[in-house]
N, CA, C and O atoms as a MOPAC input file, in Angstrom:
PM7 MOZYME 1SCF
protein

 N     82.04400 1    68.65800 1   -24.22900 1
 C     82.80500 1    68.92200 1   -23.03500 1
 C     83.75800 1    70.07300 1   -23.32000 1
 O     84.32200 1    70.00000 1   -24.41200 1
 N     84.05600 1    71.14700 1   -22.53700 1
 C     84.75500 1    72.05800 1   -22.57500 1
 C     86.33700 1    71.98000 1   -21.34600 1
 O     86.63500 1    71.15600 1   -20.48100 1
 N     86.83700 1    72.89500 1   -21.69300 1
 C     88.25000 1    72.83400 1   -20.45800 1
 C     88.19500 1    74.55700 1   -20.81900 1
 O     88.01800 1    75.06100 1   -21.92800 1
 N     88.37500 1    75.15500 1   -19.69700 1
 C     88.90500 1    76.99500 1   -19.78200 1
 C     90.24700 1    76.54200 1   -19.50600 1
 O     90.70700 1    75.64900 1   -18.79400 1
 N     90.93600 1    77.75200 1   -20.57100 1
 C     92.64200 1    77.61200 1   -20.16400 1
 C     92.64700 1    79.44600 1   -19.87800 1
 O     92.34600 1    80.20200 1   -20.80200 1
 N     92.98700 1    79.92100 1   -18.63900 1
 C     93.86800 1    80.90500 1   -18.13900 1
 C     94.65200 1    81.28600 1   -18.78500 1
 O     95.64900 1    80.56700 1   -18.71900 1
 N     94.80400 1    82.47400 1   -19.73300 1
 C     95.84600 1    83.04600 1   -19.96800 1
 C     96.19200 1    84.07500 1   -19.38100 1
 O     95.38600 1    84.73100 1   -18.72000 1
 N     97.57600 1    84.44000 1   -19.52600 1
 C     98.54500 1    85.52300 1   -18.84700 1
 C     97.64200 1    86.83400 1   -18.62400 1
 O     97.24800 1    87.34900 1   -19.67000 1
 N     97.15100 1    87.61700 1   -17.11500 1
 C     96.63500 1    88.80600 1   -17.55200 1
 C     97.44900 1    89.78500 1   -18.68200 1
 O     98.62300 1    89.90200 1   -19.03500 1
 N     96.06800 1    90.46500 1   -19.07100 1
 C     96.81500 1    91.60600 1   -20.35600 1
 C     96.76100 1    90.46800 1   -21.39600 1
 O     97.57200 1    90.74000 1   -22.28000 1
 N     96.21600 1    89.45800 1   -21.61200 1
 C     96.58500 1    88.29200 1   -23.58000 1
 C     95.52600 1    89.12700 1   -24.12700 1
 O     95.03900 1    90.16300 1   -23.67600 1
 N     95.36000 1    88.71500 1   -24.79700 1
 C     94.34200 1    89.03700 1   -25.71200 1
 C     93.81200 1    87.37900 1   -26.25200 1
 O     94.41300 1    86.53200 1   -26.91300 1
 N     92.71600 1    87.38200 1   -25.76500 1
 C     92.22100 1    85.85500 1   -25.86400 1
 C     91.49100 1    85.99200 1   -27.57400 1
 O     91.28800 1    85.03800 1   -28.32600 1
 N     91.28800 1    87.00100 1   -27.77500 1
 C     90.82100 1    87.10900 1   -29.77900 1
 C     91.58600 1    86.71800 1   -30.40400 1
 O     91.45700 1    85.86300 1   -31.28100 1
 N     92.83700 1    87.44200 1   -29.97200 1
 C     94.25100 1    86.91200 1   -30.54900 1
 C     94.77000 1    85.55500 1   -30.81600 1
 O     95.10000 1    84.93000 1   -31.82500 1
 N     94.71200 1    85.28200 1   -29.31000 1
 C     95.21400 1    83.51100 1   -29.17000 1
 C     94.63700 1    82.82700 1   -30.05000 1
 O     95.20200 1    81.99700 1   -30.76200 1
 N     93.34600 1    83.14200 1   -30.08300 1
 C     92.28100 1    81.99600 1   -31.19200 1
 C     92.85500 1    82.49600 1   -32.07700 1
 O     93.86800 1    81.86900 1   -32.39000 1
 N     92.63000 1    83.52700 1   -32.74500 1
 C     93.17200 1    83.62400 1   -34.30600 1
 C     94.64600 1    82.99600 1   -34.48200 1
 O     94.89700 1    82.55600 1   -35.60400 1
 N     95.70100 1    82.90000 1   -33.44100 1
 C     96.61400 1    82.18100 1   -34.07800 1
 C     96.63200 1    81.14500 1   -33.85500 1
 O     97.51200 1    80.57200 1   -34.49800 1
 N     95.71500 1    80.10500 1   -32.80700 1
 C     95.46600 1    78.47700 1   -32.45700 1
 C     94.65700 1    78.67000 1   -34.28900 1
 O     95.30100 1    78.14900 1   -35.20000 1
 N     93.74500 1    79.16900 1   -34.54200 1
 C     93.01200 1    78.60300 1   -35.90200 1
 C     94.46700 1    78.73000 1   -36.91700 1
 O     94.76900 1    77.87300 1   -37.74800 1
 N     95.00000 1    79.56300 1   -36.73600 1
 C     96.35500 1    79.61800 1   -38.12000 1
 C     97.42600 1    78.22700 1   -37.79600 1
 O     98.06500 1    77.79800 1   -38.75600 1
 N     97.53200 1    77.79800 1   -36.92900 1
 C     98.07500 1    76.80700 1   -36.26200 1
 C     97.09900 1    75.62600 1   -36.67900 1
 O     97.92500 1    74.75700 1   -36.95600 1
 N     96.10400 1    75.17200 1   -36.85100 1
 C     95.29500 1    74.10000 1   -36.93900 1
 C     94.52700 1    73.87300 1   -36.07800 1
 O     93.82800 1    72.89700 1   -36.35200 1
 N     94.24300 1    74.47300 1   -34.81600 1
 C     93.37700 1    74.69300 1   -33.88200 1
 C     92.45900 1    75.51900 1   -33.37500 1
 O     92.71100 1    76.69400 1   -33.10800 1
 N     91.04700 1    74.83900 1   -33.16200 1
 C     89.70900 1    75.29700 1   -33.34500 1
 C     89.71600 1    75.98600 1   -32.01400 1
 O     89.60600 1    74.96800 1   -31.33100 1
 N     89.76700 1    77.04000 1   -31.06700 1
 C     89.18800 1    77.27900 1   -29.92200 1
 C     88.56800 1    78.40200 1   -29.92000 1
 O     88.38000 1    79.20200 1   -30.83700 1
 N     88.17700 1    78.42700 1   -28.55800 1
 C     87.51000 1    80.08800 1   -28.87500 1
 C     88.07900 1    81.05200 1   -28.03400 1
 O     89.02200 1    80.65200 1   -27.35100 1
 N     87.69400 1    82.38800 1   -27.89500 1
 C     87.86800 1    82.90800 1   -27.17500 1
 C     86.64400 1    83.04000 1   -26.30500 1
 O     85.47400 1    82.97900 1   -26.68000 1
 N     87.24200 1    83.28800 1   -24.69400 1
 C     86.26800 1    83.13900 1   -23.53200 1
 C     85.11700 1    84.48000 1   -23.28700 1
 O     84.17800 1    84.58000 1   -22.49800 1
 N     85.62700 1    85.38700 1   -24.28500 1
 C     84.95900 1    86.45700 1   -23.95100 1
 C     83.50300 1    86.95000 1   -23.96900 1
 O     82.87600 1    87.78500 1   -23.31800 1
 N     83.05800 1    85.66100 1   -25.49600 1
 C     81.72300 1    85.79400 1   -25.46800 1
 C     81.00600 1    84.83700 1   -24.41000 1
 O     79.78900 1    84.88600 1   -24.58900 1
 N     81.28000 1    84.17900 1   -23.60600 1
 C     81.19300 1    83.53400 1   -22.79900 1
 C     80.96300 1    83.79800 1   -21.07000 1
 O     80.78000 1    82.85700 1   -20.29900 1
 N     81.00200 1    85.03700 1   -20.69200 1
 C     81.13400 1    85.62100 1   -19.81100 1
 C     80.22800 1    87.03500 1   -20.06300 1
 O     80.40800 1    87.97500 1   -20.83700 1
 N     79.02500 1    86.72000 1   -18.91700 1
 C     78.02700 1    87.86500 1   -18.66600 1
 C     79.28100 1    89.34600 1   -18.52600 1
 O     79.40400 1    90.36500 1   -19.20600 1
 N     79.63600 1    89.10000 1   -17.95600 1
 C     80.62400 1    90.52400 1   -17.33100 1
 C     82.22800 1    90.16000 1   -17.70600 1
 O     82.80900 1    89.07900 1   -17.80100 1
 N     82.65600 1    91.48600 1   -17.86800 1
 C     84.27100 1    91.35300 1   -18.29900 1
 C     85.07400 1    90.30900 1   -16.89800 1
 O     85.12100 1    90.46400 1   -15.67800 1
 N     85.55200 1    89.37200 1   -17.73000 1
 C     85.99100 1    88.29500 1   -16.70200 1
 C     87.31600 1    88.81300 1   -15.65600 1
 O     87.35100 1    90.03600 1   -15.79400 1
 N     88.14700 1    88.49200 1   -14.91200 1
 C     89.29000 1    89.10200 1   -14.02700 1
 C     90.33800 1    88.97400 1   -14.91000 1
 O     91.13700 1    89.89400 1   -15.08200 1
 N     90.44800 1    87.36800 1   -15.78700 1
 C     91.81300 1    87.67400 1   -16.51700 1
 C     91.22300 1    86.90500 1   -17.80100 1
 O     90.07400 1    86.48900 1   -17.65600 1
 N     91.85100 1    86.65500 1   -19.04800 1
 C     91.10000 1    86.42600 1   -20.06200 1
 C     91.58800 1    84.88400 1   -20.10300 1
 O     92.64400 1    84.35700 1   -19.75300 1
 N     90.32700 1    84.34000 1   -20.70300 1
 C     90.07500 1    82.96200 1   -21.22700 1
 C     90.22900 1    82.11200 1   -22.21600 1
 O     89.65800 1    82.96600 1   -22.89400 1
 N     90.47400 1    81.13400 1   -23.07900 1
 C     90.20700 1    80.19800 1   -23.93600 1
 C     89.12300 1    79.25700 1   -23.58800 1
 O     89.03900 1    78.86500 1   -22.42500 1
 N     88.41800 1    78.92200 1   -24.34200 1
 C     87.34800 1    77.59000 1   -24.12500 1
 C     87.96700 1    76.88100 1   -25.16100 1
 O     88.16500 1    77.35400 1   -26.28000 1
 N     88.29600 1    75.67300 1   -24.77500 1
 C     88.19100 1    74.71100 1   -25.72100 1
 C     87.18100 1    73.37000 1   -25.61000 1
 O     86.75400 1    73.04000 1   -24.50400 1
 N     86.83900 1    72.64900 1   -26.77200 1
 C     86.26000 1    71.63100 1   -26.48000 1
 C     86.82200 1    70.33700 1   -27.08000 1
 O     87.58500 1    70.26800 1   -28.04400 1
 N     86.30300 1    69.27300 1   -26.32400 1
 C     87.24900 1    68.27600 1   -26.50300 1
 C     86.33800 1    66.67300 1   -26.65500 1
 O     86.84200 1    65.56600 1   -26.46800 1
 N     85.22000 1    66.89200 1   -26.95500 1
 C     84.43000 1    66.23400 1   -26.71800 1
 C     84.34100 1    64.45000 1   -27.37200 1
 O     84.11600 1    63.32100 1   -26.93400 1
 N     84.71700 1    65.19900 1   -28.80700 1
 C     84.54800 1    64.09700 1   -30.01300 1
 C     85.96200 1    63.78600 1   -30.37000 1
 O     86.08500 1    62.81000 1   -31.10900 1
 N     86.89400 1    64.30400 1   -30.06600 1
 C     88.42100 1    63.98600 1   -30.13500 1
 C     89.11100 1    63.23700 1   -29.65100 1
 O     89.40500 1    63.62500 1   -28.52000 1
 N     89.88200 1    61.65900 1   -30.08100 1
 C     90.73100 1    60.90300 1   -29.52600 1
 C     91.95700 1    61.41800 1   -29.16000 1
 O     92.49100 1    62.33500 1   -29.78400 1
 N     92.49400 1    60.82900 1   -28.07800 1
 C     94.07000 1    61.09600 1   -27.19400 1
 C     94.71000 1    61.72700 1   -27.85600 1
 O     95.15200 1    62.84000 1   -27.57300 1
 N     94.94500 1    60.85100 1   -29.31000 1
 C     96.24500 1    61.67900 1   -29.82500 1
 C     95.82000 1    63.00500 1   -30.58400 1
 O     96.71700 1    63.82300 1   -30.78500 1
 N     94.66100 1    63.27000 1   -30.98300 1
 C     93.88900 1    64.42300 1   -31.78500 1
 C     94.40600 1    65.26200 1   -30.69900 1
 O     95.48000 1    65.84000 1   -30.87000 1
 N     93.60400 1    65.42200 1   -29.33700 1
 C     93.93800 1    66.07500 1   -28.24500 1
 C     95.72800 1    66.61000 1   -28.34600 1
 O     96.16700 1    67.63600 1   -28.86600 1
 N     96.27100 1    65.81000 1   -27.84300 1
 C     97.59100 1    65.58900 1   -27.59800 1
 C     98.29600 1    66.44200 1   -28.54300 1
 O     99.19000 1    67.14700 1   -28.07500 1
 N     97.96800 1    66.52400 1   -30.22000 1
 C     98.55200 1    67.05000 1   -31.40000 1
 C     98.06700 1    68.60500 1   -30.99500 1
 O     98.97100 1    69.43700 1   -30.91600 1
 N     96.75500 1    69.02500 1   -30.74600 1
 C     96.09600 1    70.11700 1   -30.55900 1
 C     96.46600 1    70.92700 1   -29.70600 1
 O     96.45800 1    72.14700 1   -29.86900 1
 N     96.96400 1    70.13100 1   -28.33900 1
 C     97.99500 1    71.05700 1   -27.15600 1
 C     98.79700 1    71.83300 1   -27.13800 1
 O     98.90800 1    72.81100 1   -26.40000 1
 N     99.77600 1    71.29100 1   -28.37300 1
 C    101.26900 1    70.60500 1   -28.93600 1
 C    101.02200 1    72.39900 1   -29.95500 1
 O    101.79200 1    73.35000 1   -30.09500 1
 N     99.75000 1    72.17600 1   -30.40800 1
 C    100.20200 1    73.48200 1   -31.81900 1
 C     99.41600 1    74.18700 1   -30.54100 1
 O    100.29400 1    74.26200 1   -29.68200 1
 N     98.42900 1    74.63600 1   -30.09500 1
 C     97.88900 1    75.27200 1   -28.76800 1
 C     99.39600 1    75.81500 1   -28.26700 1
 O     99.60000 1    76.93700 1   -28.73200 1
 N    100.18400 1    75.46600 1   -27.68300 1
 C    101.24200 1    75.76000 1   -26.69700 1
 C    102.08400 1    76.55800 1   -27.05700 1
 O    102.72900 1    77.37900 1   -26.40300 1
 N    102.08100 1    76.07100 1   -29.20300 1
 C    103.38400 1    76.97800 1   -29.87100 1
 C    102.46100 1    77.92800 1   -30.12100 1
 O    102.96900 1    79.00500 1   -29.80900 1
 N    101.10900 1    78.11600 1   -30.61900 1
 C    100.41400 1    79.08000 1   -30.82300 1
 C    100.38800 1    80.25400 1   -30.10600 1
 O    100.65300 1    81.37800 1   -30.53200 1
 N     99.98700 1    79.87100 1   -28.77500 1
 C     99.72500 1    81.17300 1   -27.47700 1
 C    101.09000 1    81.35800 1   -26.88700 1
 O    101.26500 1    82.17000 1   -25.97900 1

């Protein structure tokens, strides 16, 4: 299961991931993900195999990350 998170036009969604992974968090960026350059840039995350609080901890460094 996936969730897209919206970031601010102008982020740099390569970025965000590289500092969610320096942070402890796996996401990606949305870019390879999109036939055509998207309107504003993306995160994919997935959430599939992860309990509440896994989630919950992942937001938490996600939020200070981006």
């Amino acid at each position: 299961m996936h969730l897209w998170v919206r970031l601010p036009a102008g982020a740099d969604p390569d970025a965000a991931a590289a500092r969610a992974l320096a942070a402890g968090v796996l996401v990606s960026s949305g870019v390879p993900w999109y036939p055509a350059e998207p309107s504003v840039p993306h995160l994919r995350l997935s959430y599939g195999c992860s309990d509440v609080e896994r989630i919950t901890e992942g937001v938490r460094r996600l939020a200070t990350a981006v």
